[in-house]
C-alpha positions as CSV (number, residue, x, y, z in Angstrom):
1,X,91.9,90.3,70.1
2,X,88.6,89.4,68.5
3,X,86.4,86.7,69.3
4,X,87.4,84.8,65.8
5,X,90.6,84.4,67.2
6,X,90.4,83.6,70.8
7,X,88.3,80.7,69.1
8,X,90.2,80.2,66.6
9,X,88.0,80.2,63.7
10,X,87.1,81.8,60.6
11,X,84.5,84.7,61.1
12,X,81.7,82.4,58.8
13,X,82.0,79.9,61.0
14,X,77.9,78.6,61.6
15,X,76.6,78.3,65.2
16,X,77.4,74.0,65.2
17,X,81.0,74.7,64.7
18,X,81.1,77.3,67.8
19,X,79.6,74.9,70.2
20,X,81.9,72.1,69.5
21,X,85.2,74.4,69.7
22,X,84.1,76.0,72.8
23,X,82.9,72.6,74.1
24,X,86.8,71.4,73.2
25,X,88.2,74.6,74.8
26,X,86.5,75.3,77.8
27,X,88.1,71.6,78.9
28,X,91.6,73.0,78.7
29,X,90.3,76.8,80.4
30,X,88.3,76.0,83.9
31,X,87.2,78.2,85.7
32,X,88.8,77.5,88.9
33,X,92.1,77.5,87.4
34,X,92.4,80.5,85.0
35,X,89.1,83.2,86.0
36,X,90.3,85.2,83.8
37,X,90.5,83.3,80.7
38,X,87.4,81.4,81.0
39,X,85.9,84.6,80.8
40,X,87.5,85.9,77.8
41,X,87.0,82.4,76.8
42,X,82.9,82.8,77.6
43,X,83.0,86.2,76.3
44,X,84.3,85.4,72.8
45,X,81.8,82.5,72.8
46,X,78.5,84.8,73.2
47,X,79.7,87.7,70.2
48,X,80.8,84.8,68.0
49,X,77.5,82.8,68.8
50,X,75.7,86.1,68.3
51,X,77.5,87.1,65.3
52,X,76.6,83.7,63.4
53,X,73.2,83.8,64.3
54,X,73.0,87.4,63.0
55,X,74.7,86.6,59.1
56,X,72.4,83.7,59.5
57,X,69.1,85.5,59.9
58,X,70.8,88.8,57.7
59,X,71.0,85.6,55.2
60,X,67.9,84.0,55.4
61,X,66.4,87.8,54.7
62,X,68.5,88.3,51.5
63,X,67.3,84.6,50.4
64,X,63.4,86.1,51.4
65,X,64.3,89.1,49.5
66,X,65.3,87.3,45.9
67,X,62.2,85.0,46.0
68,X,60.2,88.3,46.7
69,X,61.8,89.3,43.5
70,X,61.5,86.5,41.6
71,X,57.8,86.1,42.2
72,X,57.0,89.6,41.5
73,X,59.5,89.4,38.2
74,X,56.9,86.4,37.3
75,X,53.9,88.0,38.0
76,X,55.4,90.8,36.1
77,X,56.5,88.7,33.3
78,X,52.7,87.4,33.7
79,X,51.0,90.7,33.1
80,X,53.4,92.0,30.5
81,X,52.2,88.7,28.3
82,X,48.4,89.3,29.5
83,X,49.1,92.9,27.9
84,X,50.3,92.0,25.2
85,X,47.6,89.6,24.4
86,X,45.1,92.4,24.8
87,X,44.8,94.6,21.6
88,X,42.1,96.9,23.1
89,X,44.6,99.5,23.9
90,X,47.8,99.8,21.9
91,X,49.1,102.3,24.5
92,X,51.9,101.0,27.2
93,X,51.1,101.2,30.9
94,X,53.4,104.2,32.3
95,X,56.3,102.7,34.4
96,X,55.9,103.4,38.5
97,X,59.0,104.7,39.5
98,X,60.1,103.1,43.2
99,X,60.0,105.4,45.7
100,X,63.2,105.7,48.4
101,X,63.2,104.3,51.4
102,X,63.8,107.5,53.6
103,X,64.7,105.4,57.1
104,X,67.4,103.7,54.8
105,X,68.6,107.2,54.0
106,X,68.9,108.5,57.7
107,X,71.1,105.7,58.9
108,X,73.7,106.2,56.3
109,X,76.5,107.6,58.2
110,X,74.6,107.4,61.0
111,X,76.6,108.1,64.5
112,X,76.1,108.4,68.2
113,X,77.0,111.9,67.6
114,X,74.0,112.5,65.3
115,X,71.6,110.0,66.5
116,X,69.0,112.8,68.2
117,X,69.0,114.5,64.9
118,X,68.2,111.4,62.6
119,X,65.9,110.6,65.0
120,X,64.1,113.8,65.1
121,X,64.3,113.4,60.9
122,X,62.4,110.2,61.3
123,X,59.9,111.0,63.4
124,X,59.1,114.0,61.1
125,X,58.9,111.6,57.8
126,X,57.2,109.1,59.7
127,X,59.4,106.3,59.5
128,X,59.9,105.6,63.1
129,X,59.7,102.5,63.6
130,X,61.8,101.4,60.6
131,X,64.6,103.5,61.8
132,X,64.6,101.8,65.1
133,X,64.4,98.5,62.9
134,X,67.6,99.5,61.0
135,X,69.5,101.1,63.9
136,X,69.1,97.7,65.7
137,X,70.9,95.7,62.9
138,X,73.4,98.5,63.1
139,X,74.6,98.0,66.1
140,X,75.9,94.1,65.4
141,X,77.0,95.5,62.3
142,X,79.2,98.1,64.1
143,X,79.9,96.4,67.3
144,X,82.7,99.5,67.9
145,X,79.6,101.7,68.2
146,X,76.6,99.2,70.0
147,X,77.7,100.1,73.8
148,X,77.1,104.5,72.8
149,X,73.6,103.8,71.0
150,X,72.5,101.3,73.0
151,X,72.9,103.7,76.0
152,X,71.2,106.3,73.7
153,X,68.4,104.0,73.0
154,X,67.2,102.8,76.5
155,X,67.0,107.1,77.2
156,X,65.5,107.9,74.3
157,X,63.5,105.0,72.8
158,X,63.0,103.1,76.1
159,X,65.0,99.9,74.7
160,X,65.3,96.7,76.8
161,X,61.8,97.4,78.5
162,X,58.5,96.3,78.0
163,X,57.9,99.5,76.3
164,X,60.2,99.6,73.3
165,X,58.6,99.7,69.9
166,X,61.5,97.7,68.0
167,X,61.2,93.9,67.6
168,X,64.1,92.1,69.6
169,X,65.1,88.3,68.8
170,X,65.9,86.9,72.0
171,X,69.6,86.4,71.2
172,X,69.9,89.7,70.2
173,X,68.3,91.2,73.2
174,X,70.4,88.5,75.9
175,X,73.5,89.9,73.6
176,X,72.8,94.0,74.5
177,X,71.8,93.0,78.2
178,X,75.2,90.8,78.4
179,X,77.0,93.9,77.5
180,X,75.5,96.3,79.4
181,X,75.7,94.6,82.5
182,X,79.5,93.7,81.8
183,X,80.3,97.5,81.4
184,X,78.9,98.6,85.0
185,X,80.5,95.3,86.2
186,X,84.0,97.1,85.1
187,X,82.8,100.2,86.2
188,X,82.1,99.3,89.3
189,X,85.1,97.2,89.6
190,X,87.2,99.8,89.1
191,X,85.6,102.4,91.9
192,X,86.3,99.4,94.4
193,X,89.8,98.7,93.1
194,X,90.5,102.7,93.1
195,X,88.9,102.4,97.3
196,X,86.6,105.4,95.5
197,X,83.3,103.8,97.4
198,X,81.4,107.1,97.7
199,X,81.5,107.4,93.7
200,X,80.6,103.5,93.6
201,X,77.6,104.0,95.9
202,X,76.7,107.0,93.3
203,X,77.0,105.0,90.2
204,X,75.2,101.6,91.6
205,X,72.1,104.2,92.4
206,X,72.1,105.6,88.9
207,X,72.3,102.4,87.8
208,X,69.7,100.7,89.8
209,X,67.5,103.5,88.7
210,X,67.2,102.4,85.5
211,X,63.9,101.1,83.7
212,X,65.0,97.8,82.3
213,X,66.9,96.9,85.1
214,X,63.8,96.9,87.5
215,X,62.4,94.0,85.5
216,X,62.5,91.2,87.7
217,X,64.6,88.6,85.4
218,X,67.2,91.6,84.8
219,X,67.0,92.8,88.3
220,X,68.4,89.0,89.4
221,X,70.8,88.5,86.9
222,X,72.0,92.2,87.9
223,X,72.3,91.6,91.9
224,X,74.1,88.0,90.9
225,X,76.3,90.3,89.0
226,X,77.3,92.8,92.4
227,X,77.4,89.2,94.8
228,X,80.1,88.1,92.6
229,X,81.9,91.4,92.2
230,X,81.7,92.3,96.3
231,X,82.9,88.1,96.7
232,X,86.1,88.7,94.4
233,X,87.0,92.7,95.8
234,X,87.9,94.3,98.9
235,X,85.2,96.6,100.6
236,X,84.4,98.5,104.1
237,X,81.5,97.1,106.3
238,X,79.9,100.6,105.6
239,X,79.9,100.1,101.7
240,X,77.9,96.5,102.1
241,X,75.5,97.7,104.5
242,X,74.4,100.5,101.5
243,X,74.3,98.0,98.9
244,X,72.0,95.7,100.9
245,X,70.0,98.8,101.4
246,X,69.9,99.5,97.7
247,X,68.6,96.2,96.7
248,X,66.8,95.6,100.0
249,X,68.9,92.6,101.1
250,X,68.5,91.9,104.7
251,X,69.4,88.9,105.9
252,X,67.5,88.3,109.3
253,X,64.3,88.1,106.9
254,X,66.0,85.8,104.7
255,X,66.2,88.8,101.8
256,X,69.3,87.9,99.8
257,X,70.0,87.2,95.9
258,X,71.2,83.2,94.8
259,X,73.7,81.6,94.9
260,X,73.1,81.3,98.9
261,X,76.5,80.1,99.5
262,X,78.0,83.2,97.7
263,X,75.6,85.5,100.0
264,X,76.8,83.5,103.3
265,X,80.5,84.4,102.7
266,X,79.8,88.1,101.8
267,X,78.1,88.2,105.7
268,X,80.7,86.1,107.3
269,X,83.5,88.3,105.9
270,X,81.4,91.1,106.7
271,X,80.9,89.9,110.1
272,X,84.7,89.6,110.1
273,X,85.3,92.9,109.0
274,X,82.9,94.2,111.6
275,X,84.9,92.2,114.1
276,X,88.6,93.5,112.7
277,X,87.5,97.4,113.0
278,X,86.5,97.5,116.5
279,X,89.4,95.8,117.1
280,X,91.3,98.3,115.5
281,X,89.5,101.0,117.4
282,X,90.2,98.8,120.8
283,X,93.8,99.3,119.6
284,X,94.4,102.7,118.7
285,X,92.1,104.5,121.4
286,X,95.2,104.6,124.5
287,X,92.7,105.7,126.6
288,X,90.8,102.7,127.2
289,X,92.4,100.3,129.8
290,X,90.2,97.5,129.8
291,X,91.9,93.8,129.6
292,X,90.4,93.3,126.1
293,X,91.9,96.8,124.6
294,X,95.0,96.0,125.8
295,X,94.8,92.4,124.0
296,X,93.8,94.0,121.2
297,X,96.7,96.7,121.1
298,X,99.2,94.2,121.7
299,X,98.3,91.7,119.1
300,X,97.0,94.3,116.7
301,X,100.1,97.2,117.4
302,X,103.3,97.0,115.7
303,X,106.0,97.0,118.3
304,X,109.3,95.8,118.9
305,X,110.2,93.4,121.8
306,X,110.8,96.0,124.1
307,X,108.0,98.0,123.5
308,X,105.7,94.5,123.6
309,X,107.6,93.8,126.9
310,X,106.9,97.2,128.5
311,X,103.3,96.7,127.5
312,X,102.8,93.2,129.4
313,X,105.3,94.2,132.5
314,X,101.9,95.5,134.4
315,X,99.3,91.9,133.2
316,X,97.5,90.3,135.7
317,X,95.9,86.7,135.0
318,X,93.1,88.8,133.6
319,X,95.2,90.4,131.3
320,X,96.4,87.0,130.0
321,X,92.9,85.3,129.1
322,X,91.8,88.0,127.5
323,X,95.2,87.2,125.0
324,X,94.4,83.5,125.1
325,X,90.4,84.7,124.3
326,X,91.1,86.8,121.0
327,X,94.0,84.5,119.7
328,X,91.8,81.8,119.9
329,X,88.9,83.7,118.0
330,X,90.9,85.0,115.4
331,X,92.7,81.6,114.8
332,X,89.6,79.7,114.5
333,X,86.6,82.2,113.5
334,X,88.6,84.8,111.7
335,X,91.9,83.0,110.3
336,X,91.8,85.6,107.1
337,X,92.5,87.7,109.6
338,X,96.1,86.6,110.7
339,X,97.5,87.8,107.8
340,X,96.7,91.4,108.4
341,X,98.5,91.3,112.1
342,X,101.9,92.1,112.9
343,X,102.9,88.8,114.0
344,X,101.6,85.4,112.1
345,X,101.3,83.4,115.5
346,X,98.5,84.7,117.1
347,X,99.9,83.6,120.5
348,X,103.4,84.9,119.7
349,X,103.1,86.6,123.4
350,X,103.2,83.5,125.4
351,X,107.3,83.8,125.3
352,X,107.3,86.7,127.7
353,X,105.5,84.7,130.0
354,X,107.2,82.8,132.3
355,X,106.8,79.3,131.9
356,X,106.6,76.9,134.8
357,X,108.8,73.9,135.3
358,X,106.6,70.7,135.7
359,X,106.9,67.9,137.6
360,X,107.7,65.9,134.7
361,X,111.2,67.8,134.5
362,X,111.9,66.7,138.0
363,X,111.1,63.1,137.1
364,X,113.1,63.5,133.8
365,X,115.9,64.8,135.7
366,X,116.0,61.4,138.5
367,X,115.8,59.0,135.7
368,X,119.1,61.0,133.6
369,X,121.1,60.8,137.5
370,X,119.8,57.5,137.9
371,X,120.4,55.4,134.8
372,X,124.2,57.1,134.9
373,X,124.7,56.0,138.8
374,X,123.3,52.3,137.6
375,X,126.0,52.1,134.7
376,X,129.0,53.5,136.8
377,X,127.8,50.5,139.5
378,X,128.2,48.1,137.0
379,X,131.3,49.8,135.1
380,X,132.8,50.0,138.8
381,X,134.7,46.7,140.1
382,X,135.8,47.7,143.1
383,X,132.2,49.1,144.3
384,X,131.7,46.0,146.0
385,X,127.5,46.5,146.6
386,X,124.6,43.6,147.2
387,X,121.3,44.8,145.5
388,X,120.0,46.6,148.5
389,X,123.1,49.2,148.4
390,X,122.2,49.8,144.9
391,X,118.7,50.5,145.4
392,X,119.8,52.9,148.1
393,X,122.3,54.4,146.0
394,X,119.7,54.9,143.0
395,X,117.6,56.3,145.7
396,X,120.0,58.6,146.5
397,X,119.7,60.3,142.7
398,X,117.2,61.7,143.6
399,X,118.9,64.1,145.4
400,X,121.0,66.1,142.6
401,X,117.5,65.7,140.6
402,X,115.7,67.6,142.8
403,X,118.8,70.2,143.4
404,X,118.8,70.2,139.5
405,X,115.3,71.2,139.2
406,X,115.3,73.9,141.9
407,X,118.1,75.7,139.8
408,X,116.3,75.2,137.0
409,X,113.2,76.9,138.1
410,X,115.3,79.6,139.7
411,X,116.7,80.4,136.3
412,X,113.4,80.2,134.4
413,X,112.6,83.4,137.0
414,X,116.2,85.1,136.5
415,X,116.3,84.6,132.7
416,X,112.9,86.5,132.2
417,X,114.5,89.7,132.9
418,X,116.5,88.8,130.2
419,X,113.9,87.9,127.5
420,X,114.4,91.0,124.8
421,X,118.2,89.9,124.5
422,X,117.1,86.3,124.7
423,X,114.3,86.6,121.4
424,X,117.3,88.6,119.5
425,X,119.5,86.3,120.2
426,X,117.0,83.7,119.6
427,X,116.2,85.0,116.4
428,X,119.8,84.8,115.0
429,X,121.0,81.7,116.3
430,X,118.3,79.3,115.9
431,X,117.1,78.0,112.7
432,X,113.7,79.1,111.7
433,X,113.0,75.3,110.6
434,X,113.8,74.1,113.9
435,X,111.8,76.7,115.8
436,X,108.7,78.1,113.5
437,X,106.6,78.9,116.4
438,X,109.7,80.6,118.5
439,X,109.1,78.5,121.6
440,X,112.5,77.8,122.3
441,X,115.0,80.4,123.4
442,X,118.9,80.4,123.7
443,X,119.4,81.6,127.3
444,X,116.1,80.4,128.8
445,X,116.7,76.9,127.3
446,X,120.1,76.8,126.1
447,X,121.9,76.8,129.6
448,X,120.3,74.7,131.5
449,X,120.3,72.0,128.5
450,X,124.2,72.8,128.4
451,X,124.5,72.4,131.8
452,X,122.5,69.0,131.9
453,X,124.5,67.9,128.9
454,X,128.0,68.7,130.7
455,X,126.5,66.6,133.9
456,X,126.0,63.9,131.6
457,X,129.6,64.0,130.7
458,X,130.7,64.3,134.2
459,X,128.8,60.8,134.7
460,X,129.4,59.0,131.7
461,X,131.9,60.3,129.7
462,X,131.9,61.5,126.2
463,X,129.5,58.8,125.4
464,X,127.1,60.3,128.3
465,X,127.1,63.4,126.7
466,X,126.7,62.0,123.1
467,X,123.3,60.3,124.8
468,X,121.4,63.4,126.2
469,X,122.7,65.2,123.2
470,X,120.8,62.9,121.1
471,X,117.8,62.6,122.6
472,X,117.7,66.7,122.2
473,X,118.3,66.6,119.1
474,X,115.7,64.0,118.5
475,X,112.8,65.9,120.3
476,X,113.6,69.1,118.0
477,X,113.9,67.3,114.5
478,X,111.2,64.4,115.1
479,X,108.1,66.5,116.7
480,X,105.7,64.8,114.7
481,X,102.6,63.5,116.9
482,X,104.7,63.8,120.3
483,X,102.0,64.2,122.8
484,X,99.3,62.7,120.5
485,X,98.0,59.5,120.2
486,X,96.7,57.8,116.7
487,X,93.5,55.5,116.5
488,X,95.7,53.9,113.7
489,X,98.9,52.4,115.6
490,X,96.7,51.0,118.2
491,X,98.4,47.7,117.1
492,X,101.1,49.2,118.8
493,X,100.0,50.6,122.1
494,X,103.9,51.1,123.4
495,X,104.6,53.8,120.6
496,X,101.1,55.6,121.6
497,X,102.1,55.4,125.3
498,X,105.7,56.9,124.3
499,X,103.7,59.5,122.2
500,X,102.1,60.0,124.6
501,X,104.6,60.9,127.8
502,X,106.2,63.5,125.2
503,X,108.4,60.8,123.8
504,X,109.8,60.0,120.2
505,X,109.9,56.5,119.4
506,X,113.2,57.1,117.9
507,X,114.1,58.4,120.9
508,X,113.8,55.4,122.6
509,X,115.6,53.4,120.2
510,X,118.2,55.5,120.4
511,X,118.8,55.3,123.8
512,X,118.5,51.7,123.8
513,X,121.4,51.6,121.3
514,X,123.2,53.9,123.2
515,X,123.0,52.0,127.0
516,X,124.1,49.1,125.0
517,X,126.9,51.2,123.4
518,X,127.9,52.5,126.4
519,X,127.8,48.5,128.3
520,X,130.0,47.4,125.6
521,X,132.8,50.0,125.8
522,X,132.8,49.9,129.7
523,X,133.3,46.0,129.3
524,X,135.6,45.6,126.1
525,X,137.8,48.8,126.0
526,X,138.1,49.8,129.9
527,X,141.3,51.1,129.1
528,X,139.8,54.2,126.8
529,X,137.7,57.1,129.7
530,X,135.0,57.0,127.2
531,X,132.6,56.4,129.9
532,X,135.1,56.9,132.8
533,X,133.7,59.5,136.3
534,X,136.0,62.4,136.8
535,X,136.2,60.8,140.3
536,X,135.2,57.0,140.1
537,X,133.5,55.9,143.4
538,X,135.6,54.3,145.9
């Protein structure tokens, strides 16, 4: 697809017309949204731009040329009427026949494939200079064939340097430097997309070795042009630390090409890349037992559960901050890097360790056995107590708490041998939406809350069951900000303070609604053992 058309114009279109349709199309093509169109956008712009100004100059010589002509057809017209006013001589002056132009004649049919033998032609008939003249215009006139002579021309006729005998506009020389340097772009781009980096680091030399890239404005727009292709490609630490060498970058002494931001993220990833392959080599050496290898091979190793468990079965405290250590690192230095492990939760290994029960469970436990004790009192006629007997006897809840909690932590212990058949089972039976992180496991977690949820029922009924259940359910859907607390509702200091003890706001409505629930059916329909003990209190 030609220029004219990604424009949109016709190919006589003058330069003011290409500015004000690239002006109205660049707003629809941004950069940050389509790369890849902008540049064929941008790229269509400079050879139409170029083109114009080329059949504008190519038409300002042809307008040159005919008043040349008609001048010297008046001065000609001018002596033919002197002559003929002169009758000293009736003899006519002998016509002088116009010689040929012979660097016109060499670059007919001129090719890359004959260039050295026109040029050797030239430089025989002397007409050097005009046959660099007239290959320049060629090569806008036959863009298909500019990239080939160009290339011949900065070998043979040192083009593009200070040294080159032809006369360059600026546009046209900005116009053979654009393309040049897009061409070992691609090339380049291609050795990295093909992981060839020896045969890059080859090319980028011969390149570099080049006169008129060691001019200094061409030598920054050419180091601008490898920032931005390392930035948008994938390279080795090794491959980065030869291009710095080849341009000289170094950036302790504050050596590096513009833009600096560009040049910051090229060391930063290459400081994560650094990072990523000793890890690696941590990882894959098995003979290195140090805390930090083994961190590394566990996090970095694709295993399966068992395989992860038989790995962990021998870590010490040691062993464990040395997991916490690099999962914090690579979560917030290196996050790029979570993509390349085997597991997306850096801390996925904190479900084979065993998790304590808190003293919050305990307390969590009293207040279940003690809100159901203080609604079978009041459910219970016949439970004839004064306030002091019911203090006691909510006292006394404290006692299947604290036997609660004791089996609780003895089954956090027991259900750890258990932990590959837990995550499998884990994995299959509860939702990914309501466990992302996989904190919660079916056996671990699963009996003790069934157990809890059948004491409930043993207290309160259906309704008692219906309760806890709730509030579970609650605490898995409705995570947001539990354990948090927001500068914003501090208009409502009770909902930070619920947030606070690990509580959901709706969770405390809920229950609210429920103790009422369950007041009202122990007072209006007795009759129905919604909220009836197994064995009432006598």
């Amino acid at each position: 697809m030609d220029c004219w058309t990604v424009l949109q114009l016709a190919d006589d279109a003058d330069e003011r017309t290409i500015k004000r349709t690239y002006a109205r199309l660049i707003k629809s093509c941004r950069p940050d949204e389509d790369a890849e169109g902008f540049q064929r956008l941008r790229e269509a712009y400079e050879q139409a731009l170029s083109s114009s100004r080329w059949q504008a100059e190519h038409q300002q010589e042809e307008e040159e040329e005919r008043q040349a002509d008609v001048v010297e057809q008046s001065h000609g017209h001018f002596n033919d009427l002197a002559e003929l006013m002169d009758v000293s001589t009736l003899r006519p002056a002998p016509l002088d026949a116009r010689e040929p132009d012979p660097a016109h004649a060499l670059l007919q049919g001129v090719d890359p494939q004959n260039l050295d033998e026109r040029w050797a032609q030239a430089q025989q008939l002397g007409c050097g200079d005009a046959f660099q003249a007239g290959l320049l215009r060629h090569c806008f006139e036959a863009p298909g064939e500019r990239s080939a002579i160009v290339h011949w021309a900065m070998q043979h006729l040192e083009w593009l340097t200070p040294w080159q005998r032809v006369s360059m506009l600026p546009w046209q020389h900005q116009a053979l430097v654009s393309q040049l340097l897009q061409e070992y772009h691609h090339h380049l781009q291609t050795l990295l997309e093909q992981k060839a980096e020896r045969e890059f680091i080859t090319a980028l030399t011969q390149y570099n070795s080049q006169p008129w890239l060691r001019i200094f404005d061409l030598q920054q727009q050419w180091q601008q042009s490898i920032l931005r292709l390392l930035h948008d490609t994938q390279w080795s630490v090794p491959l980065f630390e030869r291009v710095c060498q080849a341009f000289g970058w170094d950036d302790q002494q504050g050596i590096h090409p513009e833009p600096a931001w560009l040049w910051r993220e090229l060391v930063s990833r290459c400081e994560q890349e650094s990072f990523y392959t000793n890890l690696q080599e941590k990882a894959q050496d098995t003979r290195r037992m140090s805390v930090d290898a083994q961190a590394a091979r566990l996090l970095l190793t694709p295993m399966s559960a068992k395989e992860q468990l038989r790995l962990i079965k021998g870590f010490s405290e040691a062993h464990w901050n040395a997991c916490q250590q690099l999962g914090e690192t690579l979560t917030w230095r290196y996050p790029q890097l979570l993509e390349r492990l085997p597991e997306a939760d850096a801390f996925f290994w904190r479900k084979f360790m065993a998790r304590p029960i808190y003293i919050q469970a305990f307390i969590r436990l009293w207040a279940i056995f003690a809100l159901g004790t203080g609604l079978n009192l009041i459910h219970d006629e016949s439970a004839k107590l004064d306030a002091s007997a019911a203090v006691i006897m909510l006292a006394l809840s404290i006692v299947p708490a604290a036997i609660s909690f004791r089996l609780t932590q003895m089954w956090v212990a027991t259900s750890w041998s258990l932990i590959v058949q837990d995550l499998w089972l884990s994995q299959r039976l509860i939702p990914k939406r309501l466990n992302p992180n996989g904190y919660w496991l079916v056996l671990r977690h699963g009996v003790p809350q069934l157990c809890m949820l059948l004491a409930c029922g043993a207290i309160l009924g259906v309704l008692g069951m219906v309760t806890y259940g709730g509030m579970v359910l609650i605490n898995l859907l409705h995570t947001r900000r539990i354990g948090q607390m927001s500068a914003k509702a501090s208009q409502y200091p009770w909902v930070n303070g619920l947030h606070w003890a690990f509580w959901s706001p709706q969770q405390a409505v809920f229950l609210i609604g429920m103790v009422a629930a369950i007041l009202a059916a122990q007072y209006y329909l007795p009759a129905v053992p919604w909220t009836h003990l197994n064995l009432p209190l006598r």
